[in-house]
N, C-alpha and C positions, 0 to 999 in steps of 0.2 A: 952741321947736319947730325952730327956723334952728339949733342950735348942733353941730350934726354934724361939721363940719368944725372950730370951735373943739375939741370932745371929744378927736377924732383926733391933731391937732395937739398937744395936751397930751399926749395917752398916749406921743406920739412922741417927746416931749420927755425927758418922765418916765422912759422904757425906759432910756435909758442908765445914770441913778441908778442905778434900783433894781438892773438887772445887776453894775452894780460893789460894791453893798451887801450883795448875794447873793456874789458873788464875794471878800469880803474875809471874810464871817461864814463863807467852805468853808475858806479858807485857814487864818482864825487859830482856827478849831476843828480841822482837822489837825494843827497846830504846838501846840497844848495838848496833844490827844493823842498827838502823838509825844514831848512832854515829859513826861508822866508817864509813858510806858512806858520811857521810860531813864532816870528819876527813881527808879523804883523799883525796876528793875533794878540802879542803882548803890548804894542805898541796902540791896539785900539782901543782894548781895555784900559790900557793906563790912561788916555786920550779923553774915553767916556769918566772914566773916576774923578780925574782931574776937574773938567769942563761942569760936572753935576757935581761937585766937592763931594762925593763920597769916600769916608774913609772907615769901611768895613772892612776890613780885613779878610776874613771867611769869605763873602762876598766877592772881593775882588778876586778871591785866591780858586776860587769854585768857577770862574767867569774863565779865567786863565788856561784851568785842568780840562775845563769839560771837552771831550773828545778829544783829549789831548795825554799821552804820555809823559807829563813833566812835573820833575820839583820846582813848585814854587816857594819863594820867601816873600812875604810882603812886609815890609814896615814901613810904618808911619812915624815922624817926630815931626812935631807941630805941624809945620806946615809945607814939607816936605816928605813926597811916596818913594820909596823905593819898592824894586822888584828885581830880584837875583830869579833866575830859571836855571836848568840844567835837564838836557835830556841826552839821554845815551838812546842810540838806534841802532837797530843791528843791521851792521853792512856785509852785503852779498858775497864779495869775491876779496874781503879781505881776510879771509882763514887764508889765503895763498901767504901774502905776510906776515900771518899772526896778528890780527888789527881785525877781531870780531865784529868790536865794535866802533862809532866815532861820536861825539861829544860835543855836545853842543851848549855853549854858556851863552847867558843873558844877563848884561847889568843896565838897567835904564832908571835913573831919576828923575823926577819929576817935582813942580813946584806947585801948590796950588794956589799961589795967589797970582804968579804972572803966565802958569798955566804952559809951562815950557819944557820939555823933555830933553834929557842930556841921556843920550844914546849908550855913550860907554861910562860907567861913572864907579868902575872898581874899587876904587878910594875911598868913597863914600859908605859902600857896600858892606861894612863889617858890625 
């Protein structure tokens, strides 16, 4: 019947947790969702270039940016596209950490003659 003060004291304790646990599951669900929204944006651009053998460079690299926040690289060697991305986004509650911001990389290859995208393809990428 006495523990009102014990309760109190716990919830007060406990708040900070929970705000930071709320606060990491806002962030690193933002950062999922702005990664497949330029995951799939890069991935259907590369998809159309591929499939319509275009190999503009500006073009594909303008198809890529538009409405979008990101460095793009595009290169072509013969008959293989690459495309490196990177975007940096600024995340809400990671000043609590020091982690302003989070980072997002893209390497995807592609072939245009059998028309196949290699999702991670780092190696390639230099």
């Amino acid at each position: 019947m006495n523990n009102k003060g014990q309760s109190l004291i716990t919830f007060v304790l406990v708040l900070p947790l929970l705000a930071m646990f709320i606060a990491f599951f806002i962030d690193s669900s933002l950062s999922i969702m702005e990664k497949s929204k330029l995951e799939g944006k890069i991935y259907d651009n590369m998809k159309i270039s591929l499939d319509k053998n275009i190999r503009d460079i500006d073009k594909i690299t303008r198809a890529i940016k538009k409405n979008s926040d990101v460095d793009v690289v595009v290169i072509i060697n013969e008959d293989e596209l690459i495309i490196n991305a990177k975007s940096t986004k600024k995340n809400i509650f990671g000043k609590i950490f020091k982690l302003p911001y989070y980072n997002l990389e893209f390497n995807y290859c592609g072939n245009y003659i059998d028309k196949k995208i290699d999702k991670d393809c780092k190696n390639k990428a230099r």
